[in-house]
C-alpha atoms as a printed R data frame, in Angstrom:
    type eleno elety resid chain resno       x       y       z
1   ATOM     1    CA   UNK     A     1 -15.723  16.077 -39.171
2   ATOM     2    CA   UNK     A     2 -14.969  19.977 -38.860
3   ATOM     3    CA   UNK     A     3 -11.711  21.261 -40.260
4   ATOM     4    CA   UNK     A     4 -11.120  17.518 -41.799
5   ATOM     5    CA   UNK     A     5  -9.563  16.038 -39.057
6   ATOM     6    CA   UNK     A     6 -10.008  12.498 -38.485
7   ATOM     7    CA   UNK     A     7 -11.111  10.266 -35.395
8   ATOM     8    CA   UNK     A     8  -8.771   9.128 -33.550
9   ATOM     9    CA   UNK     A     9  -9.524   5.966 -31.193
10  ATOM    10    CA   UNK     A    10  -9.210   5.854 -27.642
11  ATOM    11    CA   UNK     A    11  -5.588   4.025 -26.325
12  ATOM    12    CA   UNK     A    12  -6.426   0.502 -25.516
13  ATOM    13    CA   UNK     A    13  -7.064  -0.059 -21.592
14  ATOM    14    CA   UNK     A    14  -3.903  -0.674 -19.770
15  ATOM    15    CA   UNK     A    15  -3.463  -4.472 -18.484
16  ATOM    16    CA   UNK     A    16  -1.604  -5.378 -15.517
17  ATOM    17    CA   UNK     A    17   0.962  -7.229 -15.266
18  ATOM    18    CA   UNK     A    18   0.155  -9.815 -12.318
19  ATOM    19    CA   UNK     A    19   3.261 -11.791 -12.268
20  ATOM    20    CA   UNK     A    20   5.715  -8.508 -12.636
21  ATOM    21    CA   UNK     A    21   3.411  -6.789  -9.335
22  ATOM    22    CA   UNK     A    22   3.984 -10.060  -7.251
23  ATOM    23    CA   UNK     A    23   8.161  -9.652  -8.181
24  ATOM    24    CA   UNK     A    24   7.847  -5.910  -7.614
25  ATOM    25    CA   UNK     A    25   6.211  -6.595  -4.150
26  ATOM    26    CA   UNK     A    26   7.918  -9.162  -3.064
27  ATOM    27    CA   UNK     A    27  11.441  -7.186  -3.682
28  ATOM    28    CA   UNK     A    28   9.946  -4.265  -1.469
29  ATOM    29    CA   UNK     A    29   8.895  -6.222   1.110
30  ATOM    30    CA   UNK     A    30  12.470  -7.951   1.374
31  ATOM    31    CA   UNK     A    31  13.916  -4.629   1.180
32  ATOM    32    CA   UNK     A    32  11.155  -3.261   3.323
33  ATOM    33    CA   UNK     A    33  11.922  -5.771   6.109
34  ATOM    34    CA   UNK     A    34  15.405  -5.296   6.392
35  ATOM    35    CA   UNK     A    35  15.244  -1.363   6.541
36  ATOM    36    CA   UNK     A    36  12.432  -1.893   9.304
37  ATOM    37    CA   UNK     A    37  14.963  -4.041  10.996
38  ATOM    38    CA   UNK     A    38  17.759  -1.587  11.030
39  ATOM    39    CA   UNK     A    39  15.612   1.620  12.003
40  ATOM    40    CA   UNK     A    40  14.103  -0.617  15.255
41  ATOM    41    CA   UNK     A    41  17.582  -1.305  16.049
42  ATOM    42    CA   UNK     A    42  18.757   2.010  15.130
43  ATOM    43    CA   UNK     A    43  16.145   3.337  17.845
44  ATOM    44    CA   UNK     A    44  15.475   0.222  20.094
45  ATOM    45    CA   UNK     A    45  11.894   0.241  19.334
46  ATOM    46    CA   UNK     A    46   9.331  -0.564  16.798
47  ATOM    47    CA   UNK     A    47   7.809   2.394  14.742
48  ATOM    48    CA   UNK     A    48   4.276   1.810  13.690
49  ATOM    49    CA   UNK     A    49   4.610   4.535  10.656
50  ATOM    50    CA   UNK     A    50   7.002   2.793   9.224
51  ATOM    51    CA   UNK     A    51   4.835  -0.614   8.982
52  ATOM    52    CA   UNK     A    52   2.572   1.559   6.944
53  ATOM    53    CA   UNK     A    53   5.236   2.551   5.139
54  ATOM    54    CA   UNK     A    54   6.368  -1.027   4.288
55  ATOM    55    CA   UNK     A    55   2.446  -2.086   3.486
56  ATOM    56    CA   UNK     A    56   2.422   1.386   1.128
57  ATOM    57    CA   UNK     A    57   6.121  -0.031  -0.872
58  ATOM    58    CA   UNK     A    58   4.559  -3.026  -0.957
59  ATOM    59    CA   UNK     A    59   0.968  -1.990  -2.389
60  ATOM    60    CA   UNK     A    60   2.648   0.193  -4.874
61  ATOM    61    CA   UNK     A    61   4.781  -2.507  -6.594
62  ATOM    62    CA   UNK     A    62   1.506  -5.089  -6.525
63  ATOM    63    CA   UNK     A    63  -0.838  -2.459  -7.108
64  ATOM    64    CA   UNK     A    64   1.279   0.068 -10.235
65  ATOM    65    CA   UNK     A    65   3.106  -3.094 -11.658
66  ATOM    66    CA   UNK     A    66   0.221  -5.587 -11.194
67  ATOM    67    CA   UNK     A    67  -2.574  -3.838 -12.351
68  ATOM    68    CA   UNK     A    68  -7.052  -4.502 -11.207
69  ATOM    69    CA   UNK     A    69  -5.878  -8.546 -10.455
70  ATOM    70    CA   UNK     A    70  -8.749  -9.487  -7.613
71  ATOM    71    CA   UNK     A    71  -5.812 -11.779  -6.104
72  ATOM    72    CA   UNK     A    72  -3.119  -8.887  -5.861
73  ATOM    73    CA   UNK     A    73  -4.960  -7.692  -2.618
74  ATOM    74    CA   UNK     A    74  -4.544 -10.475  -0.980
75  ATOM    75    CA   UNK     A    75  -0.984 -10.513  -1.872
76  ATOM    76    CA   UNK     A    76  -0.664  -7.326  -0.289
77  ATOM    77    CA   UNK     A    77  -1.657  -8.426   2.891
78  ATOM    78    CA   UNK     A    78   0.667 -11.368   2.622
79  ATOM    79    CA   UNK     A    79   3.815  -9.390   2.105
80  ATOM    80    CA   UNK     A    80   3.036  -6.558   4.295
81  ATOM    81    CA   UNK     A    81   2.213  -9.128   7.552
82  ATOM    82    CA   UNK     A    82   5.392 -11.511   5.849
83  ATOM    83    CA   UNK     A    83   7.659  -7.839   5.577
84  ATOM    84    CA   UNK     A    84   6.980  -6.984   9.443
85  ATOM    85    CA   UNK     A    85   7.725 -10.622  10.945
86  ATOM    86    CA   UNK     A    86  11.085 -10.452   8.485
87  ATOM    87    CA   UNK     A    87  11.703  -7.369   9.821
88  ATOM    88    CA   UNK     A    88  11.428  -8.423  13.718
89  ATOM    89    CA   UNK     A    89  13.268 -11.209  12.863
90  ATOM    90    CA   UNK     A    90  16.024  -8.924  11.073
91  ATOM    91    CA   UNK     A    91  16.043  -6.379  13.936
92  ATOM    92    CA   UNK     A    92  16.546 -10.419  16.593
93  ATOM    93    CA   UNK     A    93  19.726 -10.878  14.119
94  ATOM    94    CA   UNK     A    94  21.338  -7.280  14.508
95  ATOM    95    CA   UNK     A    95  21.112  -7.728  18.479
96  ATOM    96    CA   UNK     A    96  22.001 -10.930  18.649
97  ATOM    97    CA   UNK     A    97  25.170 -10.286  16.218
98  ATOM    98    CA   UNK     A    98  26.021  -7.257  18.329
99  ATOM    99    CA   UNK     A    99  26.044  -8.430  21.817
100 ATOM   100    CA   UNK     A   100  26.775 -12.544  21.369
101 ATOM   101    CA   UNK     A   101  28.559 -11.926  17.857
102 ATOM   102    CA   UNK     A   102  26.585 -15.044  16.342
103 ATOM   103    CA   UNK     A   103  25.881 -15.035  12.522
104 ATOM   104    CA   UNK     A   104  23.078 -16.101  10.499
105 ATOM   105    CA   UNK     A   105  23.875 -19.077  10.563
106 ATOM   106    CA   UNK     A   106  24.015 -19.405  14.228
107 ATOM   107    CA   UNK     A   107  20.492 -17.787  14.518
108 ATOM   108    CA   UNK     A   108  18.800 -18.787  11.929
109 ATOM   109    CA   UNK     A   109  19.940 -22.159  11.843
110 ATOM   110    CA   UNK     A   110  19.999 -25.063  13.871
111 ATOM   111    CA   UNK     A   111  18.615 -22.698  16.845
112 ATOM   112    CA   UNK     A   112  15.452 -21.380  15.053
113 ATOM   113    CA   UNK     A   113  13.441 -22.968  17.721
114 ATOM   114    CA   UNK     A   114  15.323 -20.407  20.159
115 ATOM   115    CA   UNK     A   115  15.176 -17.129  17.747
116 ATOM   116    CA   UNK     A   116  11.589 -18.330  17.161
117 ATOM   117    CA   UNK     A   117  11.232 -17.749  20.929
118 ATOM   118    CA   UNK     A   118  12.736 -14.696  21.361
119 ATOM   119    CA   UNK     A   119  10.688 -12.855  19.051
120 ATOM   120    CA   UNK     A   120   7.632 -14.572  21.117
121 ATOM   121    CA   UNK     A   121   8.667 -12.897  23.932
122 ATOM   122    CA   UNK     A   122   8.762  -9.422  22.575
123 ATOM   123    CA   UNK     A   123   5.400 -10.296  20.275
124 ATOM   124    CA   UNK     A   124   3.145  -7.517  22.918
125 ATOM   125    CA   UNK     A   125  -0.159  -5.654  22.270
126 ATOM   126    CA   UNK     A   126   1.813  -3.293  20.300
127 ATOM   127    CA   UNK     A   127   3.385  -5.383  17.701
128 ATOM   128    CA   UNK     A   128   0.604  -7.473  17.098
129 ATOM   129    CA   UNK     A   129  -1.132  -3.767  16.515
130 ATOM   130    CA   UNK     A   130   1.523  -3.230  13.733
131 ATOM   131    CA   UNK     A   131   0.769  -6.569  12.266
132 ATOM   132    CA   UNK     A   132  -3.098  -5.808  12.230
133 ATOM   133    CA   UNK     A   133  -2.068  -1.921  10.316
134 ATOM   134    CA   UNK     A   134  -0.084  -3.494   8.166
135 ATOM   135    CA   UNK     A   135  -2.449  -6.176   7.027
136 ATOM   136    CA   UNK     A   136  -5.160  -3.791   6.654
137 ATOM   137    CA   UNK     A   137  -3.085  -0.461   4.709
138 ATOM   138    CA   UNK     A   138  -1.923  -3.409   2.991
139 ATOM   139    CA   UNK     A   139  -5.089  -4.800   1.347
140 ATOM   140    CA   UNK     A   140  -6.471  -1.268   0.904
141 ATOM   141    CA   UNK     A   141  -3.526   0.541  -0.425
142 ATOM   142    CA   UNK     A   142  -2.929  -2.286  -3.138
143 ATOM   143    CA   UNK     A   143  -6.456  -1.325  -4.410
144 ATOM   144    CA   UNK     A   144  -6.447   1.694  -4.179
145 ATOM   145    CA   UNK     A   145  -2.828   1.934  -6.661
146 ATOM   146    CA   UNK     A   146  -4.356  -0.672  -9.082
147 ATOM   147    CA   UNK     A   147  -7.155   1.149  -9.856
């Protein structure tokens, strides 16, 4: 040893923490979805940035929080395809509340069957587009950040 300094031992690898990611993500994706419901009805249509943007908050609380985890991945593509539908489904609520005045209950309720089919009918190449970019930034941003 020169000068008479001792060794010092390299700092133990940093674990994940695979149940604290899976919280982390799942609160971005919940607030995710409702902020991508309020900028497409802010703007009356569907920005495919800001899917990417919901897949990256997403990744980042799986992939920071929950460390290397093989399954956190997956996960990512879950939420970030889960955050996008919520989000549609959000953005049927604010219109509906708007123009008929109903509440959640009223659309998310007993007449599910009919919300269900409303965001059918604006399900076009585009959004299924953002689902397929979200899925995909979703899975790769999530390992990318746990690494």
């Amino acid at each position: 040893m020169p000068y008479g300094y001792a060794r010092v031992a390299a700092p133990a690898p940093r674990r994940g923490n695979v149940g604290g990611g899976i919280a982390a993500g799942l609160l971005a994706m919940l607030a995710g979805a409702a902020l991508y419901g309020f900028i497409m009805k802010a703007s009356d249509s569907q920005w495919s940035y800001f899917a990417i943007a919901l897949a990256l908050a997403v990744s980042f609380g799986l992939g920071k929080v929950g460390g290397r985890h093989p399954v956190l991945p997956v996960f990512g593509v879950l939420f970030s395809l889960l955050g996008v539908f919520l989000g549609q489904l959000f953005f049927l609520y604010l219109v509906l509340h708007q123009q008929y005045g109903l509440g959640p209950g009223d659309v998310f309720g007993p007449e599910l069957s009919d919300t269900m089919q409303g965001w059918r009918s604006m399900l076009d190449v585009k959004a299924v587009l953002f689902y397929l970019v979200a899925g995909i930034e979703g899975y790769v941003f999530t390992r990318r950040l746990g690494a």
